[in-house]
C-alpha positions as CSV (number, residue, x, y, z in Angstrom):
1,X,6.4,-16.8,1.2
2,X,5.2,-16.5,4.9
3,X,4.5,-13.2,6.0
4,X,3.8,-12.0,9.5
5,X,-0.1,-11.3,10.2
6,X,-0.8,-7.6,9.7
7,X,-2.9,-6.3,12.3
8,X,-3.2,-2.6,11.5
9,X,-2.8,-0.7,8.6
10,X,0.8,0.9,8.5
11,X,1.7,4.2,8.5
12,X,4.4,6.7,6.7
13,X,5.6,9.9,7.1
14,X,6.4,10.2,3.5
15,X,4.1,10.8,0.8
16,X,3.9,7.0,-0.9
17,X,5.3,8.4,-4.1
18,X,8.3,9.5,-1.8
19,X,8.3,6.1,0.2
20,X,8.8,3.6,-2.7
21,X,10.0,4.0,-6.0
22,X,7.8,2.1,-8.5
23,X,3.9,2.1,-7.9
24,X,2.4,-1.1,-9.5
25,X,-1.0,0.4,-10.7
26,X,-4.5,-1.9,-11.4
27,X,-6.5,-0.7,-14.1
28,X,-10.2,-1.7,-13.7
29,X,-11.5,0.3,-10.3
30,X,-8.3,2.0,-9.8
31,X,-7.6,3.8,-12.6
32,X,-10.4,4.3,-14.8
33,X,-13.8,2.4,-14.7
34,X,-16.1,1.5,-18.1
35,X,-12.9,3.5,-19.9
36,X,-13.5,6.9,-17.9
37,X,-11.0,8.4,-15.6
38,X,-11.7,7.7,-12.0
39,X,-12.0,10.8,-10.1
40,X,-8.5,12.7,-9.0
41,X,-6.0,9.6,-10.9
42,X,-5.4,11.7,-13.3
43,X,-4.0,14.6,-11.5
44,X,-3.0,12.2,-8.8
45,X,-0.4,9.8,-11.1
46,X,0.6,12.9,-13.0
47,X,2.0,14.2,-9.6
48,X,3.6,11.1,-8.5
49,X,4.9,10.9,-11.7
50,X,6.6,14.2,-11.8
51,X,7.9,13.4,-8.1
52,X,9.8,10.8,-10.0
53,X,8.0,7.5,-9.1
54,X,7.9,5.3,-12.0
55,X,4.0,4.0,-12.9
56,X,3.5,0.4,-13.6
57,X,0.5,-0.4,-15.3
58,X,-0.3,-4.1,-14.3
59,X,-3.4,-5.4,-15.6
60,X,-5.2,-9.2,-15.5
61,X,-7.2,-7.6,-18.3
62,X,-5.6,-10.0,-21.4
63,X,-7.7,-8.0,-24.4
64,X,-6.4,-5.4,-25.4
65,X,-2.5,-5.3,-26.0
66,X,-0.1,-2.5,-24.2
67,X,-0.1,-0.3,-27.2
68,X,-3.8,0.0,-26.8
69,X,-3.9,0.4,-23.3
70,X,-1.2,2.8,-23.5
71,X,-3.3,4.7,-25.7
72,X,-6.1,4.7,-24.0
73,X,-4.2,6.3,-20.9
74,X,-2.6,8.7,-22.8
75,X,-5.8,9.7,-24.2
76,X,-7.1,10.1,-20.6
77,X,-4.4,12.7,-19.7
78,X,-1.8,10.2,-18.6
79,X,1.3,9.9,-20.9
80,X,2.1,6.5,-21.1
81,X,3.9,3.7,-23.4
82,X,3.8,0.3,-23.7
83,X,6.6,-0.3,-21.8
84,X,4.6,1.0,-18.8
85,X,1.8,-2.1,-19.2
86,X,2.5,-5.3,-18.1
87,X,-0.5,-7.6,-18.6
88,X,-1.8,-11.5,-17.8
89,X,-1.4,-11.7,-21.4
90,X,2.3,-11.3,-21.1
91,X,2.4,-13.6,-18.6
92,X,0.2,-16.7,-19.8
93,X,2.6,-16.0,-22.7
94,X,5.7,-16.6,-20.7
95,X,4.3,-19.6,-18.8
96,X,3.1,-21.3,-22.0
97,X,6.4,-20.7,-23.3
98,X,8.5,-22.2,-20.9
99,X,6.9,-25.5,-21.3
100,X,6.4,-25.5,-25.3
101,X,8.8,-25.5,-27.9
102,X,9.2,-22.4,-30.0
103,X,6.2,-22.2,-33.0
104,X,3.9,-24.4,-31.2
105,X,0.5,-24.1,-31.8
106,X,-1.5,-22.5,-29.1
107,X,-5.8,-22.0,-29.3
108,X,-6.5,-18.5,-28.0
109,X,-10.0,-18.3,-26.5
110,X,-9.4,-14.5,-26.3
111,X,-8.7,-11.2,-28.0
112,X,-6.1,-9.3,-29.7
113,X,-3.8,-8.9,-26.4
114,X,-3.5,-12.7,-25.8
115,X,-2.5,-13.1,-29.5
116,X,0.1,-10.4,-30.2
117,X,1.9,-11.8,-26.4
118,X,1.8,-15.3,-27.8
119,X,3.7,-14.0,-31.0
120,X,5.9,-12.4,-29.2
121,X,7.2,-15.7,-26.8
122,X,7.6,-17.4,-30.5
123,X,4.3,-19.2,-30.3
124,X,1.5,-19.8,-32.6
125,X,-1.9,-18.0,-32.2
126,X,-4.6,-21.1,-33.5
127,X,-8.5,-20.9,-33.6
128,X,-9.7,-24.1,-34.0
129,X,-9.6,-27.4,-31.4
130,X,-8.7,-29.2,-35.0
131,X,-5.9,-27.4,-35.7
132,X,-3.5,-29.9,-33.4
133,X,-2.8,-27.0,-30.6
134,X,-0.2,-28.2,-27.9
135,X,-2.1,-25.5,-25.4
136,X,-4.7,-23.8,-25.2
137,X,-4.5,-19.9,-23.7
138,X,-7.6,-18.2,-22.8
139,X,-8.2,-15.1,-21.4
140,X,-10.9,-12.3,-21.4
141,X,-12.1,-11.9,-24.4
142,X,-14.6,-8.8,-24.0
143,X,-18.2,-9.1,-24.1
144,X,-18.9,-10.1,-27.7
145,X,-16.9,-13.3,-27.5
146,X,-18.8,-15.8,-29.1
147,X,-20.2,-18.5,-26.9
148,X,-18.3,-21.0,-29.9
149,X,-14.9,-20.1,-28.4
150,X,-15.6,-21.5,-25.5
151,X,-17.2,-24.7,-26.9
152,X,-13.5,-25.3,-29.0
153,X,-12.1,-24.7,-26.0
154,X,-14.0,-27.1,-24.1
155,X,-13.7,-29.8,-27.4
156,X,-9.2,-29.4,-27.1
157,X,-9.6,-29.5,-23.2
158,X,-11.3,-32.2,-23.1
159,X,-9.3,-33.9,-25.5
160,X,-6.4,-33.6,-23.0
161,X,-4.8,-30.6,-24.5
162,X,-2.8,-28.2,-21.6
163,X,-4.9,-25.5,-20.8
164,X,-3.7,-22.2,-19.3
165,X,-5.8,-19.1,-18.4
166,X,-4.4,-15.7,-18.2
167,X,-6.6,-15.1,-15.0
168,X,-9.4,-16.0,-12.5
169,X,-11.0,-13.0,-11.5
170,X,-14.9,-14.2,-11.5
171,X,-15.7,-9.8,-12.0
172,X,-14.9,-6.9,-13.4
173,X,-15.9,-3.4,-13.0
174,X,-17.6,-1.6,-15.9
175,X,-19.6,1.9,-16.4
176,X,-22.5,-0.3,-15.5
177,X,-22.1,-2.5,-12.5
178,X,-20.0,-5.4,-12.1
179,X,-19.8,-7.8,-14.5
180,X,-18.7,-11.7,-15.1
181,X,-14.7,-11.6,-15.5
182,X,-12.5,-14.3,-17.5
183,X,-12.7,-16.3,-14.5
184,X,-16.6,-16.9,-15.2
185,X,-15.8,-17.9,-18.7
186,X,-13.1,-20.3,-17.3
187,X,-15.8,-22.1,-15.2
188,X,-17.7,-22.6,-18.1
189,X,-14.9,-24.9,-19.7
190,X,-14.2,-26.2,-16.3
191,X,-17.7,-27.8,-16.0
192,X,-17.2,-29.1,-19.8
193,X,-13.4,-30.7,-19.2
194,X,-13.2,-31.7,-15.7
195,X,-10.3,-30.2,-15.3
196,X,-8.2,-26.8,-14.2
197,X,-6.0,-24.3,-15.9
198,X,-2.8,-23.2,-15.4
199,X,-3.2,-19.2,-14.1
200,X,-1.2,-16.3,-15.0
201,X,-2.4,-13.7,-13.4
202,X,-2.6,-11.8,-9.9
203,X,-2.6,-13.2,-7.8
204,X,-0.5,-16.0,-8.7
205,X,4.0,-15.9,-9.0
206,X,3.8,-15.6,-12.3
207,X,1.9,-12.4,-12.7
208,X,4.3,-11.1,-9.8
209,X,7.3,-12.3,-11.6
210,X,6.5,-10.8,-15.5
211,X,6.4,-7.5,-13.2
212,X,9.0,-7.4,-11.7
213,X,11.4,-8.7,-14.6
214,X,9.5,-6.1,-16.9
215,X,10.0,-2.6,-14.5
216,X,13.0,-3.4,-12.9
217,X,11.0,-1.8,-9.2
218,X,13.7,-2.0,-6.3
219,X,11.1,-1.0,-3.7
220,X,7.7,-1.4,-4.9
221,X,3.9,-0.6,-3.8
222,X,0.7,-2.1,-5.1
223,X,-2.1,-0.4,-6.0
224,X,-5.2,-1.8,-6.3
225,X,-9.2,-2.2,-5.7
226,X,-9.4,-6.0,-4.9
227,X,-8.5,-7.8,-2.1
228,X,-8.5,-11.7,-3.7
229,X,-6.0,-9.9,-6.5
230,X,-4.2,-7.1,-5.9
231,X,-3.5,-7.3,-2.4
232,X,-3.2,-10.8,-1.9
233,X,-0.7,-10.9,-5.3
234,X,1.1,-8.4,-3.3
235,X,1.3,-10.3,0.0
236,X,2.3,-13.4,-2.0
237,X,5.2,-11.5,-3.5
238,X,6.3,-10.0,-0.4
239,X,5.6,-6.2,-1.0
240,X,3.7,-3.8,0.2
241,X,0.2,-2.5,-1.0
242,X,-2.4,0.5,-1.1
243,X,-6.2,-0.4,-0.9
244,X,-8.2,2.3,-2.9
245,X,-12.4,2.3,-2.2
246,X,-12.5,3.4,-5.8
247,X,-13.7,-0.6,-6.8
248,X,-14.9,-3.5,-6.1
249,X,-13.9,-3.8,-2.4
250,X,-16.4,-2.2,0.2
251,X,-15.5,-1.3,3.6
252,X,-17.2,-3.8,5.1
253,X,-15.2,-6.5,3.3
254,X,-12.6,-4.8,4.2
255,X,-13.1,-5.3,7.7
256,X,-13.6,-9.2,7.4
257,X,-10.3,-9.6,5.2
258,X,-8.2,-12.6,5.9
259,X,-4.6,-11.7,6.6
260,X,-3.8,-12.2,2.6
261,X,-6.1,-10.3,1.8
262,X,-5.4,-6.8,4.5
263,X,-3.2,-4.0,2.7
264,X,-0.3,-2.2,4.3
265,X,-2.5,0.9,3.4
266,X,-6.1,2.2,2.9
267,X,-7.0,5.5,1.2
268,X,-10.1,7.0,-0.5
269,X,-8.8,6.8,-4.1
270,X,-5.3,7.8,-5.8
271,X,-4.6,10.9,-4.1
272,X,-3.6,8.4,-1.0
273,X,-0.3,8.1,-3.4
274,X,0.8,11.6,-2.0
275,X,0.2,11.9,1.0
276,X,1.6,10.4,4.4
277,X,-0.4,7.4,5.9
278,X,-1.1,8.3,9.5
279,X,-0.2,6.2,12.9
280,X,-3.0,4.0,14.1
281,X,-1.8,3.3,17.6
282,X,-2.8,1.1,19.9
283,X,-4.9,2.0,23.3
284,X,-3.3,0.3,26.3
285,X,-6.1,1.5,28.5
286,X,-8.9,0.3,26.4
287,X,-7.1,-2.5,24.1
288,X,-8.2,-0.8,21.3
289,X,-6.8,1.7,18.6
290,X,-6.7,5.2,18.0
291,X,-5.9,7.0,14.6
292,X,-6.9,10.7,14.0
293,X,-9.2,11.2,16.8
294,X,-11.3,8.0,16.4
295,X,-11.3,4.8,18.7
296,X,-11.9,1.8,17.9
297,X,-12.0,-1.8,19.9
298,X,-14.3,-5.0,19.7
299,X,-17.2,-5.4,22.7
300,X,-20.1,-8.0,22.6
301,X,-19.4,-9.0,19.1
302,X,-19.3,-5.8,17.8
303,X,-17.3,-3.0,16.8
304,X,-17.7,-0.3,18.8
305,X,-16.4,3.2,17.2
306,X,-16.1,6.0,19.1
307,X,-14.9,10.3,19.4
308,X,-15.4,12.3,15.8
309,X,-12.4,13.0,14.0
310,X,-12.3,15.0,10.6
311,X,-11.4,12.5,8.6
312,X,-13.6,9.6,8.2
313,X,-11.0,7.4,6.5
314,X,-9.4,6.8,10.1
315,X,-12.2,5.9,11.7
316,X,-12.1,3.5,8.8
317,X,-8.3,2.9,9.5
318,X,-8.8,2.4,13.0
319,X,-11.7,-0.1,12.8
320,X,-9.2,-2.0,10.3
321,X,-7.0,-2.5,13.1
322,X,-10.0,-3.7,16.3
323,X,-11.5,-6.2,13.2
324,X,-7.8,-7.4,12.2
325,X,-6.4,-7.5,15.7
326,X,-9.4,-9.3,16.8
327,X,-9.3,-12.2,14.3
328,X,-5.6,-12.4,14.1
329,X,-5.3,-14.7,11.3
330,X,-8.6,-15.5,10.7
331,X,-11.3,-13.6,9.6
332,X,-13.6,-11.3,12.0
333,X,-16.7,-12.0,12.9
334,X,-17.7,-9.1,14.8
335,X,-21.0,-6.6,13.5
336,X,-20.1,-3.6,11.3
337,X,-22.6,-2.2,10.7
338,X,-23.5,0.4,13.2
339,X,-19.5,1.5,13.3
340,X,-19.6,1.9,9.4
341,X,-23.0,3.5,9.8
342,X,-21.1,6.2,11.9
343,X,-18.8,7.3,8.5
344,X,-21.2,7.0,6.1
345,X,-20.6,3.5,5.1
C-alpha cells in the first residue's frame, strides 16, 4: 500500500484515546520490560480504558499463549482476557493453515504459545524432523530452548520441508539489556538450509490482518517501541501509529528513520495516549519548524535547534520534522548530536 511521505509528526487536539477507537498495544518496551510494568502504563491504559478505547494487545512474542499473557497483565494491574492478545503465534498458525490440510503435522521449534495456536487452526504440534512434518513453525522459544531444536529444524529444512517463522525481530528487550530475538535463532537455521521462512509477524500483512480480523478496530492506532516493527507494520497497513521512547528506539534513530519507519506520533511513554499531540508548524521565514517554543531547521549538515521551550519532547518533535523534511524519502544524514545534546539526549 503506498503511503504519502510523512514529513512531520501529526498533531491532534483530542486526547489519542479520544481520537481512535482501538489502540493496538506492543508488549516488550511498551508495556512492560523483563515482566515489570513500564513506568505510568499502568495508570495510563487503565484511563484510556475507562475513556472507552478498546486495548489490543499485539505481540510478535510466540511463547507464551494469551491466557498467560493475559495473566501476566492482569497481574500487573491491567484487567485483561485472552481475547485482548493477538500474537505471531496466532498468526503463523493461520498462515500455515491456509496452505495445509487440517491434522497435518507441523514441527514447532518453540514454546507453549506456538503449540496451543497450531491446535487451534486443526494442526498437529510435532517434535522431531522424523516425524514426517509437512511445515515446520518456529518461533521464540525463550532462553532455555535447547540448541537441538534448532538442529531438527535445520535437519526438516533442509530436507525441503516448508518453513514458516512467527517473526523476525533480531532483539528483544529484557530487565537486562537487549537481547537476541527469534529472528537471531531464524538465522541460525537460515545458514544451515539455505533458504528463508515464511513470516508472520509485524511487520508483515499477516500479523496486520490476524489483528484486525481478531478486534474488529474501525479506526485504529499503533503503539509501539520499534521502528522496523511496529511502525512500519502500521505504515504497511495503512494506519496510524504512536512512537513511545520507552524501548528499543533512541532519538537519534529516530531522527534518521526512513519514511516506513516515521510514526504519525512521538511521546515519552504511554501517558502520550491521553493527551493531545501538539502542531509542529512550519517556519516560512526560516524553512524550518516550530513546535512548543522550539525551532528547528537543517544548516551545514547539521541540525540546528534553537529557543527553550518546557517541554523537551517538542524540541524532539520539531527536529523530527527538519531531519524528515530534509531527507524526504530517504534517510537523513544531517549531525544530531549537538541538537539532542540540547534535551538531554
Amino acid at each position: 500500500m503506498n503511503q504519502p511521505v510523512r514529513t512531520r509528526p501529526e498533531s491532534s487536539r483530542q486526547s489519542l484515546n479520544e481520537a481512535y477507537d482501538t489502540a493496538l498495544l506492543d508488549l516488550d518496551g511498551v508495556v512492560y520490560a523483563g515482566g515489570e510494568a513500564i513506568d505510568h502504563a499502568v495508570e495510563s491504559l487503565v484511563t484510556a480504558r475507562d475513556g472507552g478505547m478498546r486495548l489490543a494487545y499485539v505481540t510478535n512474542n510466540a511463547l507464551r499463549t494469551p491466557e498467560a499473557v493475559a495473566e501476566h497483565l492482569t497481574r500487573l494491574g491491567m484487567p485483561a482476557t485472552p481475547d485482548d492478545v493477538i500474537t505471531s503465534a496466532q498468526a503463523v498458525a493461520r498462515l500455515i493453515s491456509e496452505q495445509l490440510p487440517k491434522g497435518a503435522r507441523v514441527l514447532v521449534i518453540g514454546g507453549e504459545g506456538l503449540r496451543v495456536a497450531l491446535r487451534e487452526r486443526g494442526l498437529t504440534p510435532v517434535d522431531s524432523a522424523d516425524d514426517d512434518p509437512a511445515a515446520v513453525a518456529q518461533g521464540y522459544g525463550g532462553p532455555d530452548m535447547p540448541w537441538a531444536r534448532l538442529m531438527e529444524a535445520g535437519y526438516a529444512v533442509a530436507r525441503g520441508v516448508p518453513w514458516f517463522a512467527s517473526n523476525l525481530d533480531l532483539t528483544i528487550p529484557s530487565g537486562r539489556g537487549i537481547a537476541p530475538g527469534n529472528g537471531a535463532a531464524v538465522e541460525v537455521v537460515r545458514i544451515v538450509a539455505g533458504t528463508s521462512p515464511q513470516a508472520a509477524g509485524k511487520p508483515l500483512p499477516p500479523m496486520h490482518r490476524e489483528t484486525i480480523l481478531r478486534t474488529g478496530a474501525r479506526r485504529p492506532l499503533v503503539v509501539g517501541d520499534r521502528l522496523d516493527t511496529d511502525i512500519e507494520g502500521a505504515y504497511a497497513g495503512g494506519v496510524d501509529s504512536l512512537l513511545v521512547l520507552t524501548g528499543v528506539t533512541t532519538p537519534a534513530q529516530l531522527l534518521a528513520a526512513e519514511p516506513g519507519h516515521r510514526p504519525s506520533y512521538v511521546d515519552r511513554d504511554l501517558r502520550g495516549l491521553l493527551t493531545p499531540q501538539p502542531e509542529v508548524a512550519h517556519d516560512g521565514a526560516s524553512g524550518g519548524f516550530r513546535c512548543g517554543g522550539w525551532a528547528a531547521r537543517v544548516e551545514d549538515g547539521a541540525l540546528v535547534l534553537e529557543g527553550g521551550g518546557e517541554e523537551p519532547l517538542d524540541g524532539l518533535r520539531v527536529l523530527c520534522a527538519a531531519a524528515w523534511s530534509e531527507a524526504g524519502d530517504g534517510v537523513s544524514g544531517a549531525d544530531a548530536g549537538k541538537a539532542l545534546a540540547r534535551l538531554g539526549w
